[in-house]
C-alpha positions as semicolon CSV with decimal commas, in nm:
position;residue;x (nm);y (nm);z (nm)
1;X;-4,721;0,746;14,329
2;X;-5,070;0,755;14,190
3;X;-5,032;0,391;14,047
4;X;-5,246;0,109;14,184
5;X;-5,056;-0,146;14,395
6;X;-5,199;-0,476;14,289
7;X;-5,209;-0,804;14,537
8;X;-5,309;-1,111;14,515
9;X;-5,334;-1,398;14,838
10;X;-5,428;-1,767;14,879
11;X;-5,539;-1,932;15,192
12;X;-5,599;-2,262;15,365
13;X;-5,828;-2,327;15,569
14;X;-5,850;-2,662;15,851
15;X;-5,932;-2,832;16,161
16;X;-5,649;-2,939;16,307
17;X;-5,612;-3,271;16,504
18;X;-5,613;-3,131;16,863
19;X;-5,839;-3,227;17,162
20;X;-6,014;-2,928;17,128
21;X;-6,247;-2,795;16,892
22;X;-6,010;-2,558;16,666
23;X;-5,956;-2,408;16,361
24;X;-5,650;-2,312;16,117
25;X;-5,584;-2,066;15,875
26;X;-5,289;-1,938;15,705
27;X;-5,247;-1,722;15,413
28;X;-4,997;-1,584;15,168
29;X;-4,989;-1,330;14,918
30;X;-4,782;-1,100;14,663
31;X;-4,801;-0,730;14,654
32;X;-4,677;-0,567;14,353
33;X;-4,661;-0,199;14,442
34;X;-4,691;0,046;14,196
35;X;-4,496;0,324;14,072
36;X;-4,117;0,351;14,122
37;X;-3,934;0,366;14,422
38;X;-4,157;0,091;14,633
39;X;-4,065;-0,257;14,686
40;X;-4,287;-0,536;14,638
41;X;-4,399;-0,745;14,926
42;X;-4,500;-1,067;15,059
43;X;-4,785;-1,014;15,332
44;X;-4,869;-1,327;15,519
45;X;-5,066;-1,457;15,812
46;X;-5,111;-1,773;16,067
47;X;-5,399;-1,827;16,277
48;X;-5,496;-2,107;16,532
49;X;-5,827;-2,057;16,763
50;X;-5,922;-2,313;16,986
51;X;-6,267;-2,304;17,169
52;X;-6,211;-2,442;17,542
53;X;-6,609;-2,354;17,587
54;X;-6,890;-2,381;17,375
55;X;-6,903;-1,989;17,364
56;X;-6,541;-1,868;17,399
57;X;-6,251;-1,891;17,114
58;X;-5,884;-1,842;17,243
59;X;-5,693;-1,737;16,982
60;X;-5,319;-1,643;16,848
61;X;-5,185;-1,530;16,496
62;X;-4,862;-1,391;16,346
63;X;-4,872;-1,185;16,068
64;X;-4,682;-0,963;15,880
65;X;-4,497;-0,830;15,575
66;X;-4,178;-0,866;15,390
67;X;-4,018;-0,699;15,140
68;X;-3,825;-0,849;14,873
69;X;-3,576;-0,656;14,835
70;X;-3,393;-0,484;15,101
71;X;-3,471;-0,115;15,250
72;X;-3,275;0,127;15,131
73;X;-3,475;0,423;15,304
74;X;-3,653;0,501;15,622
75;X;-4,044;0,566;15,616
76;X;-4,089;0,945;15,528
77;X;-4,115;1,215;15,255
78;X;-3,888;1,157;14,922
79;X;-3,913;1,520;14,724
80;X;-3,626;1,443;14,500
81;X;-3,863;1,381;14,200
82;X;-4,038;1,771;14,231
83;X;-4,364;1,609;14,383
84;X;-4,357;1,528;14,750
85;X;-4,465;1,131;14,831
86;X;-4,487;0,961;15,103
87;X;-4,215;0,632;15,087
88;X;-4,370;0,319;15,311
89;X;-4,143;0,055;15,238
90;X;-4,201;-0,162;15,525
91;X;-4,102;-0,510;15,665
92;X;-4,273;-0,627;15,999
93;X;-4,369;-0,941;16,204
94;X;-4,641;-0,886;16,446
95;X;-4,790;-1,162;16,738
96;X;-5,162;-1,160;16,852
97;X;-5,366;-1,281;17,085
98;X;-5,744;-1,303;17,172
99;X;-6,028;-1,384;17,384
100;X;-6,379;-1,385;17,131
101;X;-6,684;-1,429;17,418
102;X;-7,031;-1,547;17,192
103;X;-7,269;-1,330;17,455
104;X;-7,577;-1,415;17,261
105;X;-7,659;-1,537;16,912
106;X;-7,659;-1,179;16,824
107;X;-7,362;-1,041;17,011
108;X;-6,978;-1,093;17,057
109;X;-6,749;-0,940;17,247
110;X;-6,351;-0,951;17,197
111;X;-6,009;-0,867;17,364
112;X;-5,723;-0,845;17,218
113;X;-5,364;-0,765;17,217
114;X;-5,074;-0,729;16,946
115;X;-4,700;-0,643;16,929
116;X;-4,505;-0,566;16,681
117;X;-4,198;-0,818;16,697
118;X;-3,968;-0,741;16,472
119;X;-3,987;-0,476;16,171
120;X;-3,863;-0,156;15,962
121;X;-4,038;0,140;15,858
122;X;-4,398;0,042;16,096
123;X;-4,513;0,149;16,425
124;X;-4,371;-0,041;16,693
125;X;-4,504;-0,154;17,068
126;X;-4,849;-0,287;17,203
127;X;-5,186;-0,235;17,073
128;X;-5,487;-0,364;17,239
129;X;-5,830;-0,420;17,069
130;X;-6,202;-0,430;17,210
131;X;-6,441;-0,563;17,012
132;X;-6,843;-0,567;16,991
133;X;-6,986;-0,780;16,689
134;X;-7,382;-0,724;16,669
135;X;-7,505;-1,049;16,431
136;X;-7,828;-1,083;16,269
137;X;-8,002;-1,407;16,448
């Protein structure tokens, strides 16, 4: 639309009281998109990882977005202003879950796997993640 799309988010961080060593985070935000024909959206996120071994976190999240209004069009090109843009209204809920393996001080290696729950206007189906993090010791 060529205006900026501003957002703003606030999260929480904890240790919740579980017999294994763990951590929670959750977040929630406010898009406000710019320009005219987008909706404004509420992205949010939940996250619990719990480490059954000193160098292994198990973790799950859901995340998504939602709109706040309702949408009125699919995902695609709208040319009825004489410029061609690209609409991406979207609403989606999407499920995680991970495997994070500390290797060495300096190396991690990650697995994971997402699907896309429920949702308009996103990609839907599996996606599966590998990850290498190199740290500085």
């Amino acid at each position: 639309t060529g205006s900026a799309d501003t957002e703003l988010r606030m999260q929480f961080g904890t240790k919740l009281p579980l017999p294994l060593a763990n951590y929670f985070t959750a977040d929630l935000g406010f898009t406000g998109r710019g320009g005219s024909g987008f909706n404004n959206e509420v992205p949010y996120l939940i996250e619990l990882g719990v480490y059954p071994m000193k160098r292994l976190i198990v973790k799950g999240v859901v995340d998504g977005r939602k709109s706040t209004q309702s949408l009125t069009s699919q995902a695609g090109i709208n040319s009825g202003s004489g410029q061609n843009m690209l609409i991406v209204d979207q609403d989606f809920t999407r499920v995680w879950g991970g495997l994070i393996y500390s290797a060495s001080t300096a190396v991690d290696l990650s697995f994971e796997y997402s699907r896309v729950v429920s949702g308009k206007n996103t990609l839907a189906g599996n996606t599966f993640y590998l990850g290498l993090a190199i740290k500085s010791p």
